[in-house]
N, C-alpha and C positions, 0 to 999 in steps of 0.2 A: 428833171424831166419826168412826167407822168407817165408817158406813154412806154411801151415796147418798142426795143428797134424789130424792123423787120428783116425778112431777107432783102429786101432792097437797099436795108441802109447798110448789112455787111457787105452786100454786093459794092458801093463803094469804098465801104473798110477797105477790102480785099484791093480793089484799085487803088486807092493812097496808099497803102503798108508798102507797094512794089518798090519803091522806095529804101527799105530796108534790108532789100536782096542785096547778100555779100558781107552784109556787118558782121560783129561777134559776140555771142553773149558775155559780157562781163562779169556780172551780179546780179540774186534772184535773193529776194525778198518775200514773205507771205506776212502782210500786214496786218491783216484779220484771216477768218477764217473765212471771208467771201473773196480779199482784195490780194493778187500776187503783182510784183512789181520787179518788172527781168529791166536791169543795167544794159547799154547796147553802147558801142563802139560805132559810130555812124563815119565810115571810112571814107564818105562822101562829101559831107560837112564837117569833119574830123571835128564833129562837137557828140558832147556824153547826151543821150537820149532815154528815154524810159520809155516802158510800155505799161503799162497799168492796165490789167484783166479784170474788173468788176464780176466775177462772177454770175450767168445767170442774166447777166444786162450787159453789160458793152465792153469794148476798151478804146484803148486811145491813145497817141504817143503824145509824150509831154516832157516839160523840161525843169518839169515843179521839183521841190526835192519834199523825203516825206522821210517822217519819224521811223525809223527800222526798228526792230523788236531786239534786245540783247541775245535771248535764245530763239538761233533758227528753227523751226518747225520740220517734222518731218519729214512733207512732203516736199516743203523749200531745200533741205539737205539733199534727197533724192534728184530733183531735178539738177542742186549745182554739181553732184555728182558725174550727170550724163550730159551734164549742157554744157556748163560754162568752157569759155574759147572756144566752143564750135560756132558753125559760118550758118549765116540765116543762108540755106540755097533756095528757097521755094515759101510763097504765103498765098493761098487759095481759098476760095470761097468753097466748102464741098454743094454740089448737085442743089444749087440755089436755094438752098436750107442756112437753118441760121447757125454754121458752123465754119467755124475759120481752121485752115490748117496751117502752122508751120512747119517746114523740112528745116533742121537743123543737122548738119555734116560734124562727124566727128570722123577720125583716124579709122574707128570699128565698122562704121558703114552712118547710117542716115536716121536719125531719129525724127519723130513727129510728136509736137506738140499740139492736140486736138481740141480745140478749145469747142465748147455745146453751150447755147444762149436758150435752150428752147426748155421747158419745164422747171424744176431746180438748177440745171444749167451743172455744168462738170468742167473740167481741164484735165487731161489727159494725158500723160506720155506713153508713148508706143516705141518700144525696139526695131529693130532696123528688120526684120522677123514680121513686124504687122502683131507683134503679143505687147498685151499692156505691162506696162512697167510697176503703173503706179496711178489710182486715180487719184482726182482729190474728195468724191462721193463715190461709192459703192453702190452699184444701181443694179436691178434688175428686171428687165422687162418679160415679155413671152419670148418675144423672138430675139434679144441679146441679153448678158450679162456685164458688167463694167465694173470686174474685178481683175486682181493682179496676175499676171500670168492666165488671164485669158485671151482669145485672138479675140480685138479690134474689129469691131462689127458695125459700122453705120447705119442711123436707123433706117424704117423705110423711107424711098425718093418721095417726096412732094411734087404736085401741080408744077412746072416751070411757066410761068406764063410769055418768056422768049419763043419758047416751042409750041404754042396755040395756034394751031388753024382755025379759019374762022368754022369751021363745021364741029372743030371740036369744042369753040367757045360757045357756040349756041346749043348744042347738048347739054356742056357743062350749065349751062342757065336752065336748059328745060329742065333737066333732070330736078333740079330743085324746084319746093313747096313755101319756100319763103320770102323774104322781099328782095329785092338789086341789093342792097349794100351788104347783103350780109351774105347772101351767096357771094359776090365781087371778093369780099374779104377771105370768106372761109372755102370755096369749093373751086374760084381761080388763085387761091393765095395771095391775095395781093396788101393784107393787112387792111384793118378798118381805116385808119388813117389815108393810104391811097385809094381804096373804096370809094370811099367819100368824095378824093379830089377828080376821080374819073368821071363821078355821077355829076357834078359840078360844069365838069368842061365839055361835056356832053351832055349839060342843061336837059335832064333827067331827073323826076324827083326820084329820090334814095329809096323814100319806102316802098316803093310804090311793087306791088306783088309780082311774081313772076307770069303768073299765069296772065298778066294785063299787058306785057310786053309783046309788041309784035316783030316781022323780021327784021322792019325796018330800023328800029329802034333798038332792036339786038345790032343791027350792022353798024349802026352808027356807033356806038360803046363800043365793040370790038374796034374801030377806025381809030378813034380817042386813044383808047388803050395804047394801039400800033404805037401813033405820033409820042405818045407820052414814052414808050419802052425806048425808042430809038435816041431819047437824048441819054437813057443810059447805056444805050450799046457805043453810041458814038463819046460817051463820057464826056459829056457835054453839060460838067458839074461846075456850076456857083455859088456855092454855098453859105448859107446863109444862117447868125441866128437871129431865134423868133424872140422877142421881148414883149415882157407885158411887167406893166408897173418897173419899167428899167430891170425887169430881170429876165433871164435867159429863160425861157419856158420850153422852147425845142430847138432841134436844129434840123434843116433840109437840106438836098443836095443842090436846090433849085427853088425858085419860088413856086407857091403853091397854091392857086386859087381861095381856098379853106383858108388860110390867112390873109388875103389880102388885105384886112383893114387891120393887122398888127403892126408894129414900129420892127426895124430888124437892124442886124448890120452885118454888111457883106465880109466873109473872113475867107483865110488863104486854102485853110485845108479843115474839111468833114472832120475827118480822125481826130487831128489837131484840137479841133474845139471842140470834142467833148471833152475836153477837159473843164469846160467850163462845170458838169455838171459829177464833179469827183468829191463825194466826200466820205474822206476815210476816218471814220470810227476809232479812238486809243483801244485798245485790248484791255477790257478792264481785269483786275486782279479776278481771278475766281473763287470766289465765298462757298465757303464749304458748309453744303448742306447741314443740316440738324442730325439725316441719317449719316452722312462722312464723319461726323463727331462722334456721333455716336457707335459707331464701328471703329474709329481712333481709339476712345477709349476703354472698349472690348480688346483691344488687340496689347494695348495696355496691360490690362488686366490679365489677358491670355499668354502675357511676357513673363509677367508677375507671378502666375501660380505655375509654368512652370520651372521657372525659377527654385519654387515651392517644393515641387514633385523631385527633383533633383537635389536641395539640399535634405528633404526626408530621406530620402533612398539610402542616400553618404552617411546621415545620422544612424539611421538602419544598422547600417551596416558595421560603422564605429560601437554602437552599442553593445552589439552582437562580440568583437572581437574583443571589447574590454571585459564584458564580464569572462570570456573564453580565456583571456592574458591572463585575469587576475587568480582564475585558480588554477589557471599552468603556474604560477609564480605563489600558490596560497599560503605555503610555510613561510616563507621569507617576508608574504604583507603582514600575516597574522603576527609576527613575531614581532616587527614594526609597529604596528596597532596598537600591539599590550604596552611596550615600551614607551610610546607617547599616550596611554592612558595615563599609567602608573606618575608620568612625569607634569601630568594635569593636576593630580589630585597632590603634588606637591605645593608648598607656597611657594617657594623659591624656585621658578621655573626655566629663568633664563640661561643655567647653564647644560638644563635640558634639551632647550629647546635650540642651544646652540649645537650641540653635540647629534643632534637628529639632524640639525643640516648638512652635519660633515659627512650623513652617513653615502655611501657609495651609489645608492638608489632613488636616494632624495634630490628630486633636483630643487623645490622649497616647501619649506613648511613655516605657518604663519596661524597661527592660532586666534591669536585677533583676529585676523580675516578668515577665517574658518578654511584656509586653505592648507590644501595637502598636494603636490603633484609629485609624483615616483617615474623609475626610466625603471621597463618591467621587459623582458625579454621573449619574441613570440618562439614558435616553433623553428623559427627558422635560425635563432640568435639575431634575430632583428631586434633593436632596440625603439620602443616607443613610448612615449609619454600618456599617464591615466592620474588620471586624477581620483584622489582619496575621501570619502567620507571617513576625518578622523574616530569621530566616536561611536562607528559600525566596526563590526567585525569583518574580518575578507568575504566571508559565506555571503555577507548581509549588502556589501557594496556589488559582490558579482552578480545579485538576487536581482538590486535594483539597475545595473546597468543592462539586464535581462529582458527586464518590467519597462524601462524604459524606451527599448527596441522595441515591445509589442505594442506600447501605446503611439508610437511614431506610424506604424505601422496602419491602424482605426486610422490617424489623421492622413497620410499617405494614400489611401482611400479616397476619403473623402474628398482629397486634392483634388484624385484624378476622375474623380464626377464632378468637380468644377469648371474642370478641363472641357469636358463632354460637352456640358450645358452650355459655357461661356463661347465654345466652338458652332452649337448648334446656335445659339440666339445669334451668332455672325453670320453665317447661312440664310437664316431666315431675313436678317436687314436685309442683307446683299443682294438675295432672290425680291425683298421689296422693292428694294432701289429700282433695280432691272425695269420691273414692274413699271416702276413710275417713269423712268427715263422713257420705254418705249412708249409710255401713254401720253409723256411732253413732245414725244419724234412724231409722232403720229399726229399730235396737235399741230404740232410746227408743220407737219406734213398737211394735213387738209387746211389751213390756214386759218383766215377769221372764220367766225359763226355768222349768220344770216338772220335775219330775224322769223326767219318759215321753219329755220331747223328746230325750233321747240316742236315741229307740230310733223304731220305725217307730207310729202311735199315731193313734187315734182315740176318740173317745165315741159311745158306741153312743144310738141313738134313745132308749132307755132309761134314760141316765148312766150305765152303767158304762162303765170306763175300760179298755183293751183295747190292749199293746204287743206287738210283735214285732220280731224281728231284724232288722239293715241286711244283716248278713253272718255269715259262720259263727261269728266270736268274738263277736257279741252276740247271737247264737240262744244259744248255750250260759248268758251272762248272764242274760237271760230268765226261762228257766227255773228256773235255778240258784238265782238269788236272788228270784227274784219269783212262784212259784209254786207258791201256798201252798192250806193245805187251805181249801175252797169257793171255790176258782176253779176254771177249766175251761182246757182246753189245745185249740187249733185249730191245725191243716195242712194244705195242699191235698195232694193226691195227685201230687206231682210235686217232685223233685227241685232244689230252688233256691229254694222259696219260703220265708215267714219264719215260723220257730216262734213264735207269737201263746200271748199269755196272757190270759184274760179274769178281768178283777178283780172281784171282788164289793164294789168298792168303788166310789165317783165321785171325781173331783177332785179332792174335798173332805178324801178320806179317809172319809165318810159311805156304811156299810152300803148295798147294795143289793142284793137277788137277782138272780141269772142267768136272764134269760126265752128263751125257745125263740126272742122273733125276735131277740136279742142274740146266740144262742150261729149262729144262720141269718149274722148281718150280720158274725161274727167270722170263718167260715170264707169268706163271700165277700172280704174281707179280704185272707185271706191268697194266699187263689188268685189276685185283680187284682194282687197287690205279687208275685207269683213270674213265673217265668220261661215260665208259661204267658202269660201277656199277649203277648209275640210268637209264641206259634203258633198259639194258640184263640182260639174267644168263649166256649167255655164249659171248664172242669172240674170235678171234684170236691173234696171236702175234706171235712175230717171234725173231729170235738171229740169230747174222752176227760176222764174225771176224772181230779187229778194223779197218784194211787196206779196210774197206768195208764204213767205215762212215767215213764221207768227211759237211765240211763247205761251199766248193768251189762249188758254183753254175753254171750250164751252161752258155752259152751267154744268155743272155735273160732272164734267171730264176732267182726267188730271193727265197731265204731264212730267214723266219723271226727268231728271235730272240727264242733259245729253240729249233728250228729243226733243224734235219740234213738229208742229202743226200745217201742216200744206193744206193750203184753199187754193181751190182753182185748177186748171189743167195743168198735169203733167207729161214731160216729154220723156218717152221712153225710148231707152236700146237693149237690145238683146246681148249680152257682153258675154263672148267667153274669159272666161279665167286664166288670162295667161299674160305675163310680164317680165321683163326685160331691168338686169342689174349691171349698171353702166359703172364706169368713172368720166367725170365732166372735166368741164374747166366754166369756171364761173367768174368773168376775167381771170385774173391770174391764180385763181385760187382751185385747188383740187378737190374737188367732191365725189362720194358715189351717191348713186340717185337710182331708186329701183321706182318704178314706174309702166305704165302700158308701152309695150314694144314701137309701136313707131316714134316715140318720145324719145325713149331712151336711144334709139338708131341714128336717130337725127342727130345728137351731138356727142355720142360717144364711140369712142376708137374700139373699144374692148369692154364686152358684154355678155354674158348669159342671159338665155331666154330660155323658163319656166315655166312649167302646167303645174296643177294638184298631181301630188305623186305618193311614193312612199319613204323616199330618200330622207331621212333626217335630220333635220334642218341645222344641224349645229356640225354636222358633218361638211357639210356645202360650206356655208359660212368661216368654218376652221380654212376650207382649202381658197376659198377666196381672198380671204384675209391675207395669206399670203401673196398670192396672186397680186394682189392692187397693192399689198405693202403696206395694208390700213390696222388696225387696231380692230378686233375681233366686232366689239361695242358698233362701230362704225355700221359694221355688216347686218346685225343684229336688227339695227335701226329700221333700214331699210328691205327686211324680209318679210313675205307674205306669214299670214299665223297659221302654219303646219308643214306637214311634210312636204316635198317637192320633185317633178321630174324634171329633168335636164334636155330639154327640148335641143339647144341649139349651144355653142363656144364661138365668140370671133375676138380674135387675138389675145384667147387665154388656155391657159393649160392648166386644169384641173388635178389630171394625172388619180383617176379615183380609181380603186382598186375593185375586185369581185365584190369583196363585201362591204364594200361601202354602199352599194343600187341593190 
């Protein structure tokens, strides 16, 4: 399935699941780290059921059976923990958001498992308290937290479009500057999918602008809407899936105009059949990075010299106590000494060298092997074993067991600056790694790239799609390649700013005209991103059509690198200086986008809006970056070049200190 479900397709989640009120949890699986899979006791059909949570997209009850992992997960242990054999009491849709709740009953009181379809999507368990137990993403927004042991916060209520007066739906349409389907989608919630199918059944073209709708044509879409909401109040579901080339491509609760020329086939239950659209990933092994290795075998090596450090010490220290032994004991080795000289310098030595074994303190002596070991008595009548250099004198072996302690001693040393070094270069990987993991999270968090984001880029209040230059070699890019007949060309009147191209297109690649306050939002644009931002609040800027911008310099004139030539009139606006640093949703994908304030208002939930100031910019930036949960670079991208005041917060907390303004 391509699509998103919406609140309307939990809204009959929530009706089918009712079904499962009174069963018991069995068995919880977490398959991957997006897919959990809870076992159920269906005491109604006394057959074994599954629920399969897809994370972030749907679930489903199903009777498929699926690979289980040998080692439970975490967060799977925690849940069988507080779940398993308690009774499903309760399954709800919260506040027609795309959140499903279950009550699950245990003996201690009522747990809830919170399942969130809407952004990265979460699952939740919450204590019978309303305190999280345990997420399976750790999330933070302004106004909640989605960590362990904090109170359970729902985010804010959405549009319900059951609760719509008609007085409040034709507000909701004035109030918007952009076309039916997408106000329909975005500002009555109804998802683009049913958007589309209301504009259909109320034979209403979709694009067609807000401002061209009359009341009559607003009453009638509000009427559509009614008739269509009432077969789901009266749950008046036939569910259907959609087929294209014999495959499942969606599914509905009901037919749906927008399809009418697809093949389908009518099935028993919504829920049911998404199973059609399950596919669960094996857990692949995990491959251990270059820096995992490479910290394995530091940690190696860091086992190894102290290993090191520890038999120096012991050496040390044995050194120290033998030469110390051997002249507590020095008449008794010397006498020994001379004796087994004397018995060297004989030919016949074997029955010398018999008679030195026998002695009392020898424990052997071996002259071919140049071995000598003696049992030498410490201070204490402790008996320990030293080993002898036969052909030294005692002075000369307790000199070198001396000498040998201080040379252990230089390498002992040296060990333990190995230790240091071998400790700090693990530090440094580990703080690398960090590094890189957050800048893959942050990846994985804004999702794909776009082809605008090489370049300086915003979406105008309107949807069209609107880039300009970083620097001189990608002004020339710009243009060069990206600026084509019906678009429009923007420049502030000042030297440094970025040659902007306004697209007559969206995102999408989907047509759109160039309206008068796109082509206004395109030249404030480019005047905030130039090099007026540190010396104005306001300048100029102007848009030309592209047969107006030219490479080709007169006789005599040059053109450097990054500029271009304008013939003919241009259209100016007086632009203050001042812009607005959102987080979007670009389908599904998360972006921040800094751009002219009505731009950025129009599709973003949480926003700072900015003048020229003195605040500096890496300060902002630092505390944003938190805020959105972006990668510092992200923020960087999209800031004006200098300092900055902080005009305006909606739904962020900055939290700046005296000396940070």
């Amino acid at each position: 399935m391509n699509r998103q479900l919406s609140s309307f397709d939990f809204y009959v989640i929530a009706s089918d699941l009712q079904g499962l009120k009174e069963c018991y949890i069995d068995k919880i699986y977490q398959l991957t780290r997006d897919d959990l899979l809870i076992k159920i006791k269906n005491i109604k059909t006394k057959q074994k059921e599954s629920i399969i949570i897809k994370n972030g997209k749907f679930l489903c009850v199903t009777q498929k059976s699926f690979e289980t992992p040998l080692k439970p997960s975490m967060f799977s242990m925690t849940l069988r923990k507080y779940l398993l054999n308690g009774k499903i009491t309760g399954i709800s849709q919260h506040d027609f958001d795309r959140i499903i709740e279950i009550k699950i009953s245990k003996k201690e009181g009522e747990y809830s498992l919170i399942i969130e379809f809407f952004s990265k999507g979460n699952i939740i368990l919450v204590n019978p308290e309303g305190k999280i137990i345990l997420p399976l993403i750790k999330q933070r927004w302004a106004h909640r937290i989605i960590k362990s042991r904090e109170k359970y916060n729902h985010p804010p209520s959405q549009i319900d479009p059951f609760n719509l007066t008609k007085e409040k739906f034709s507000n909701l349409l004035k109030e918007s500057k952009t076309d039916l389907v997408r106000t329909l989608a975005v500002n009555v919630n109804l998802s683009g999918l049913i958007a589309e199918e209301i504009c259909i059944r109320a034979n209403v073209e979709k694009n067609i602008k807000i401002e061209n709708l009359d009341d009559k044509t607003i009453e009638s879409v509000f009427n559509v809407l009614l008739d269509f909401l009432k077969l789901f109040k009266n749950k008046e579901f036939e569910p259907i899936l959609i087929k294209e080339d014999r495959n499942a491509i969606d599914i509905l609760p009901f037919k749906f105009e927008i399809y009418r020329n697809n093949d389908f086939d009518e099935v028993d239950s919504f829920t049911k059949s998404l199973e059609e659209f399950i596919s669960i990933k094996k857990l692949e092994e995990k491959k251990e990075s270059k820096s995992e290795k490479k910290i394995e075998k530091l940690h190696r090596q860091l086992r190894q010299q102290v290993e090191a450090v520890k038999k120096l010490e012991k050496e040390i220290e044995l050194k120290k106590i033998e030469g110390d032994i051997i002249y507590l004991n020095y008449s008794q080795c010397d006498l020994l000494l001379d004796e087994i000289n004397n018995i060297i310098e004989h030919k016949n030595k074997v029955d010398g060298i018999k008679r030195i074994n026998e002695e009392e303190i020898v424990k052997e002596f071996d002259p071919i092997e140049n071995l000598l070991i003696v049992y030498l008595k410490d201070i204490n009548e402790n008996t320990i074993k030293v080993k002898l250099d036969f052909r030294k004198t005692a002075s000369k072996n307790a000199e070198k067991a001396y000498n040998d302690s201080k040379k252990f001693r230089v390498k002992l040393e040296g060990a333990r600056q190995s230790i240091v070094k071998t400790r700090q270069l693990i530090k440094e990987i580990v703080k690398k790694r960090e590094i890189e993991n957050k800048e893959k999270e942050n990846s994985i968090l804004t999702g794909k790239n776009f082809w605008f984001e090489r370049f300086r880029w915003f979406i105008s209040s309107e949807g069209n799609i609107i880039i300009g230059g970083r620097n001189a070699k990608s002004n020339d890019q710009v243009v060069k390649k990206y600026l084509k007949d019906g678009d429009r060309y923007a420049h502030a009147e000042i030297q440094g700013a970025p040659s902007c191209v306004i697209k007559s297109k969206d995102p999408d690649d989907k047509n759109i005209p160039i309206s008068e306050q796109t082509l206004k939002e395109a030249c404030i644009f480019s005047a905030s991103y130039s090099k007026a931002w540190k010396q104005f609040t306001e300048t100029q800027a102007y848009w030309v059509l592209p047969e107006q911008v030219s490479k080709t310099p007169q006789s005599g004139e040059f053109v450097p690198k990054g500029a271009f030539i304008i013939r003919g009139k241009r259209n100016y606006y007086r632009c203050r200086l001042k812009i607005a640093i959102g987080e979007i949703m670009i389908g599904e994908t998360r972006k921040i986008m800094g751009g002219p304030v009505d731009a950025v208002k129009k599709i973003a939930k949480r926003y700072v809006i900015l003048t020229p100031g003195n605040v500096k910019k890496n300060i902002i930036t630092n505390k944003l970056a938190k805020s959105f949960e972006m990668h510092i670079d992200q923020l960087n991208k999209v800031f004006p070049p200098g300092g900055v005041s902080i005009v305006k917060t909606v739904n962020l907390e900055l939290n700046l200190e005296k000396d940070d303004i």
